[in-house]
Rosetta silent file (secondary structure, phi, psi, omega in degrees, C-alpha in Angstrom):
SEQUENCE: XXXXXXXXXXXXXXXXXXXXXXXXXXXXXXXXXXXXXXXXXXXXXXXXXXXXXXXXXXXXXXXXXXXXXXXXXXXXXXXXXXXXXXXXXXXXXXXXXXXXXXXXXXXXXXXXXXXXXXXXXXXXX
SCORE:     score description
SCORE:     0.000 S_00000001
   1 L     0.000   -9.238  175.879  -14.633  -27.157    8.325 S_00000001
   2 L   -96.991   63.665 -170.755  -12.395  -24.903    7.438 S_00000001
   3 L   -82.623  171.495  160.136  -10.062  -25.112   10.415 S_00000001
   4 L   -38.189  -24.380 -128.210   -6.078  -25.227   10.515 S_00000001
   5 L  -141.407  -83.401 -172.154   -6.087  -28.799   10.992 S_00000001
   6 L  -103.246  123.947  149.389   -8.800  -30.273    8.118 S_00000001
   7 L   -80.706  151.393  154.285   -8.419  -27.630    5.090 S_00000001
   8 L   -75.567  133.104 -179.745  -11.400  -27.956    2.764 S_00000001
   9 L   -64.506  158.047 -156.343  -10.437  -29.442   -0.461 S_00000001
  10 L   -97.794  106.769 -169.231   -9.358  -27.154   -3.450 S_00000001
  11 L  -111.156  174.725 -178.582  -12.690  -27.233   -5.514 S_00000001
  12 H   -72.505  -54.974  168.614  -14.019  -25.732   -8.765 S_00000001
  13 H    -8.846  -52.127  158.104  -14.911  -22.633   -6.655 S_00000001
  14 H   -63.436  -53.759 -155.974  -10.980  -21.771   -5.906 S_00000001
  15 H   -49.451  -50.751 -154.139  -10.330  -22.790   -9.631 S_00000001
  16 H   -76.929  -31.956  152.582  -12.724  -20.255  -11.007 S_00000001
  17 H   -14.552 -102.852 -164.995  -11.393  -17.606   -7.960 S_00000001
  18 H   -32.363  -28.887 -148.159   -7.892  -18.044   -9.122 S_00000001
  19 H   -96.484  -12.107 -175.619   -8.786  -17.696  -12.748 S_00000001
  20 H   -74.804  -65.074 -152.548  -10.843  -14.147  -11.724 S_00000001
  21 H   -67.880  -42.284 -162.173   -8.061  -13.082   -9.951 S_00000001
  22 H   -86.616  -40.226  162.000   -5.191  -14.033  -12.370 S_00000001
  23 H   -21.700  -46.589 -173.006   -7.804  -12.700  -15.767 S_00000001
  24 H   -64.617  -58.403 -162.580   -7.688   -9.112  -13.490 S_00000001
  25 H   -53.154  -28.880  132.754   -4.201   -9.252  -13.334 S_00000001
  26 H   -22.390  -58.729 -157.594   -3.674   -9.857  -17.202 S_00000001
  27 H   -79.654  -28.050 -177.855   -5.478   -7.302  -18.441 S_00000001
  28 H   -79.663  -24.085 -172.227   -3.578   -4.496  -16.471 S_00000001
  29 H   -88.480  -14.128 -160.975   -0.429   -6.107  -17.791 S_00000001
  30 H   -82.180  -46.189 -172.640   -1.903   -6.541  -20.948 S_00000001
  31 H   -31.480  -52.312 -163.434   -2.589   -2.761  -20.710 S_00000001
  32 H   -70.355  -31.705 -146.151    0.634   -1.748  -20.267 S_00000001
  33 H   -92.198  -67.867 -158.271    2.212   -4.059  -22.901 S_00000001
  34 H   -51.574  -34.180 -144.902   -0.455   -2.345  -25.433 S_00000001
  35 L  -130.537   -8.754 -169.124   -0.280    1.035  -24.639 S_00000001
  36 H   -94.366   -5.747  149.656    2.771    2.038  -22.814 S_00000001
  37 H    -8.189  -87.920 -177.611    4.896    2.543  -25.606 S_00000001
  38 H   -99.156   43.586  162.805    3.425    4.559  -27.027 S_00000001
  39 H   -79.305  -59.787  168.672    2.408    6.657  -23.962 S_00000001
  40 H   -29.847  -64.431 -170.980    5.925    6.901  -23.564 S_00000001
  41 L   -70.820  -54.774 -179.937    7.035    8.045  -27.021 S_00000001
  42 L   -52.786  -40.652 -164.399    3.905   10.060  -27.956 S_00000001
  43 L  -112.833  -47.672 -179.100    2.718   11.893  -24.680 S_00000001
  44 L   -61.033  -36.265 -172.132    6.222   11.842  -22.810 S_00000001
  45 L    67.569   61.829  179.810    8.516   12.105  -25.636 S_00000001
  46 L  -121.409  133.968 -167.439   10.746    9.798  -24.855 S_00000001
  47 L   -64.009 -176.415 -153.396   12.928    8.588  -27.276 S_00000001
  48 L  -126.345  -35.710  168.464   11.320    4.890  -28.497 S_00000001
  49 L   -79.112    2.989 -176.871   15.373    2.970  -28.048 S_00000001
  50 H   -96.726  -33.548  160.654   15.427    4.648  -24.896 S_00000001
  51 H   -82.226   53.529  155.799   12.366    2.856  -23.803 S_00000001
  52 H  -115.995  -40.822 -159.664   13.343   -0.456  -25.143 S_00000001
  53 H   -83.753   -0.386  162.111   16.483   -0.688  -23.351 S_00000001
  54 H   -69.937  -58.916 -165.908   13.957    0.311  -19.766 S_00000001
  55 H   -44.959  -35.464 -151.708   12.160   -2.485  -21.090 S_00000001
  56 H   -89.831  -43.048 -178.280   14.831   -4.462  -21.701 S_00000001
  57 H   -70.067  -53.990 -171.216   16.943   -3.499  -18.619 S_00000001
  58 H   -58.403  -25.327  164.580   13.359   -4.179  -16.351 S_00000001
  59 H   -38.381  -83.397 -163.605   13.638   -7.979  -18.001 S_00000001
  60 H   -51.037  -34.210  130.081   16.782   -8.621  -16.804 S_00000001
  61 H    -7.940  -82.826  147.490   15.670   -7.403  -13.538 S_00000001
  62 H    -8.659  -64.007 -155.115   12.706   -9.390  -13.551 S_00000001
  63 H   -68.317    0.710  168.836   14.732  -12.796  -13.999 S_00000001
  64 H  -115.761  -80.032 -170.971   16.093  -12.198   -9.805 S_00000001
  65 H   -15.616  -73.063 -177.866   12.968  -10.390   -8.630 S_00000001
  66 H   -36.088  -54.227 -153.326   10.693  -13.156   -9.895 S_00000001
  67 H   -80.274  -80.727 -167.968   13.264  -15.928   -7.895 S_00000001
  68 H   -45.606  -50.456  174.331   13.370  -13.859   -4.924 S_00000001
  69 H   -37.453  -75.650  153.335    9.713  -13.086   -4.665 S_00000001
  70 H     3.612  -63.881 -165.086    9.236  -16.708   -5.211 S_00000001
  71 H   -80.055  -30.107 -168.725   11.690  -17.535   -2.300 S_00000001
  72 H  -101.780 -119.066 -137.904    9.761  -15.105    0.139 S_00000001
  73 H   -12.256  -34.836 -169.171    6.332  -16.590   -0.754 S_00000001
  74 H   -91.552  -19.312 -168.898    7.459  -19.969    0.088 S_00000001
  75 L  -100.346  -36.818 -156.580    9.358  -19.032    3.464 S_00000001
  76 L   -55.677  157.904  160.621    6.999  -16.388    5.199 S_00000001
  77 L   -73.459  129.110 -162.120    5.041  -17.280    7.923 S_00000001
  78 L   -76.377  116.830 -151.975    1.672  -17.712    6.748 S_00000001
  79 L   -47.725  166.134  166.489   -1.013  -15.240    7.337 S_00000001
  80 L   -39.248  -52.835 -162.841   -4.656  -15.676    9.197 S_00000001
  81 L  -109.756   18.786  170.584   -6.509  -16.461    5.858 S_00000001
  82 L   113.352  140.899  151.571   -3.477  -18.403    4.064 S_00000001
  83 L    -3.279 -100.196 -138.966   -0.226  -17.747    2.556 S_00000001
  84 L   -90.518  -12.103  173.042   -1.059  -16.401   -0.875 S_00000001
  85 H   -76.356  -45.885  173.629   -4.615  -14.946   -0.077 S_00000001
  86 H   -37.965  -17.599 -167.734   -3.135  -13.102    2.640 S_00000001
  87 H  -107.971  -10.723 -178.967   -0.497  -11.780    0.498 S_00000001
  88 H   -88.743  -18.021  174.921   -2.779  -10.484   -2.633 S_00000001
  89 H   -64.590  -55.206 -179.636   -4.951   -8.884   -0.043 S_00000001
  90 H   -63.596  -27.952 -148.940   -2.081   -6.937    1.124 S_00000001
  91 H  -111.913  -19.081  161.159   -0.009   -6.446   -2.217 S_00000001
  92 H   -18.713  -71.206  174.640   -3.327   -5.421   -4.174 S_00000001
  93 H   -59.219  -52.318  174.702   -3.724   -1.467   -3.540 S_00000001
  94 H   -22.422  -83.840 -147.455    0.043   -1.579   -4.450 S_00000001
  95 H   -58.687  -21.870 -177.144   -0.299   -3.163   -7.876 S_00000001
  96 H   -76.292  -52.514  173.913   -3.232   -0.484   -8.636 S_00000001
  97 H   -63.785  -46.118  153.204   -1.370    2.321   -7.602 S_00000001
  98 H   -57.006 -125.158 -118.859    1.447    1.388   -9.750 S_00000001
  99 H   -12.828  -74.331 -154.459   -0.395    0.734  -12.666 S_00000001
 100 H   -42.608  -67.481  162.499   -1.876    4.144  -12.099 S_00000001
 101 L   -34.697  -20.155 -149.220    1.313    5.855  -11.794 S_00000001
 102 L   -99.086  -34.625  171.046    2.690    4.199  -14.757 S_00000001
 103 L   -79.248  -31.397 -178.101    0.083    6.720  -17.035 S_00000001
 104 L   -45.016   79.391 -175.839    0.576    9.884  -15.179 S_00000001
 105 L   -29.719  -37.399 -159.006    0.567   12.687  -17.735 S_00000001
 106 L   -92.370   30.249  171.530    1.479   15.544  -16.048 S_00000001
 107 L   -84.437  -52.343  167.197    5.690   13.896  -15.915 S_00000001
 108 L    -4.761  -26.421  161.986    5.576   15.398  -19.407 S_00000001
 109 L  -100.604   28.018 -175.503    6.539   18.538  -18.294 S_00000001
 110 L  -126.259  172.046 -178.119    9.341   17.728  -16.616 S_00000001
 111 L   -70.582  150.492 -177.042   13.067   17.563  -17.735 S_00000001
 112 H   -33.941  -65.670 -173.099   13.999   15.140  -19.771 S_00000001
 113 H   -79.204   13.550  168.885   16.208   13.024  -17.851 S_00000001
 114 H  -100.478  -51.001 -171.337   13.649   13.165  -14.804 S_00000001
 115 H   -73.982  -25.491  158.584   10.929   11.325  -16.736 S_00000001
 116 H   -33.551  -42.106 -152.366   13.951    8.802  -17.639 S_00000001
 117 H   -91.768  -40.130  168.381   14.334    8.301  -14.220 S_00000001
 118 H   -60.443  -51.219 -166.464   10.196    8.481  -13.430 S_00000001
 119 H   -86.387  -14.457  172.490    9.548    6.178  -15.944 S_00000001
 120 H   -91.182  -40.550  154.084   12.382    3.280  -15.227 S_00000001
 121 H   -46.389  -12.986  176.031   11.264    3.321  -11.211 S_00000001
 122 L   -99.671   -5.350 -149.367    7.591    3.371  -12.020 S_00000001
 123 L   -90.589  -63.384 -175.386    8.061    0.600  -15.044 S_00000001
 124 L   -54.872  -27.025  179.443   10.092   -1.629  -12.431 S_00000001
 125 L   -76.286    0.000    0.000    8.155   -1.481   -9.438 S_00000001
């Protein structure tokens, strides 16, 4: 029944899905929000306004990214197993590997204005 043609109706089964899937995706943001401060200031040394205004700058950033993502989600042609599962399958390892990256200790040793620059490209992607 689940053909192209008759969809199966969107049951508590997707609901509790989606709610799996978007819970995962919380808690790594929640992560970051808790802790990346002070990863930043403490293990990086990075000055604490110079990581407000990356925070601040990745906002503003945000507010087209978000629309444009948006805008591709709705136009793409849609994959074998649907639009948006098809696209979490694929964009998944991504979001892990940044996360990951986003912690990496041993930019600490590096010159100053190179973890500036590692840490606003790792914050934004």
């Amino acid at each position: 029944m689940d053909s192209a043609n008759n969809p199966r109706p969107f049951g508590m089964r997707d609901k509790v899905a989606y709610m799996f899937g978007d819970l995962a995706n919380d808690m790594t943001f929640m992560m970051s929000a808790f802790f990346l401060m002070l990863f930043y200031t403490n293990v990086l040394h990075i000055e604490g306004y110079v990581v407000g205004i990356i925070f601040l700058a990745a906002r503003f950033f945000d507010a087209f990214t978000d629309v444009a993502m948006g805008r591709i989600v709705d136009t793409i042609k849609p994959f074998p197993e649907g639009r948006f599962r098809g696209l979490v399958r694929r964009a998944a390892p991504f979001v892990c590997i940044a996360g990951f990256l986003l912690f990496v200790h041993v930019v600490k040793d590096w010159p100053y204005w190179a973890k500036i620059v590692y840490v606003t490209v790792t914050y934004i992607v």
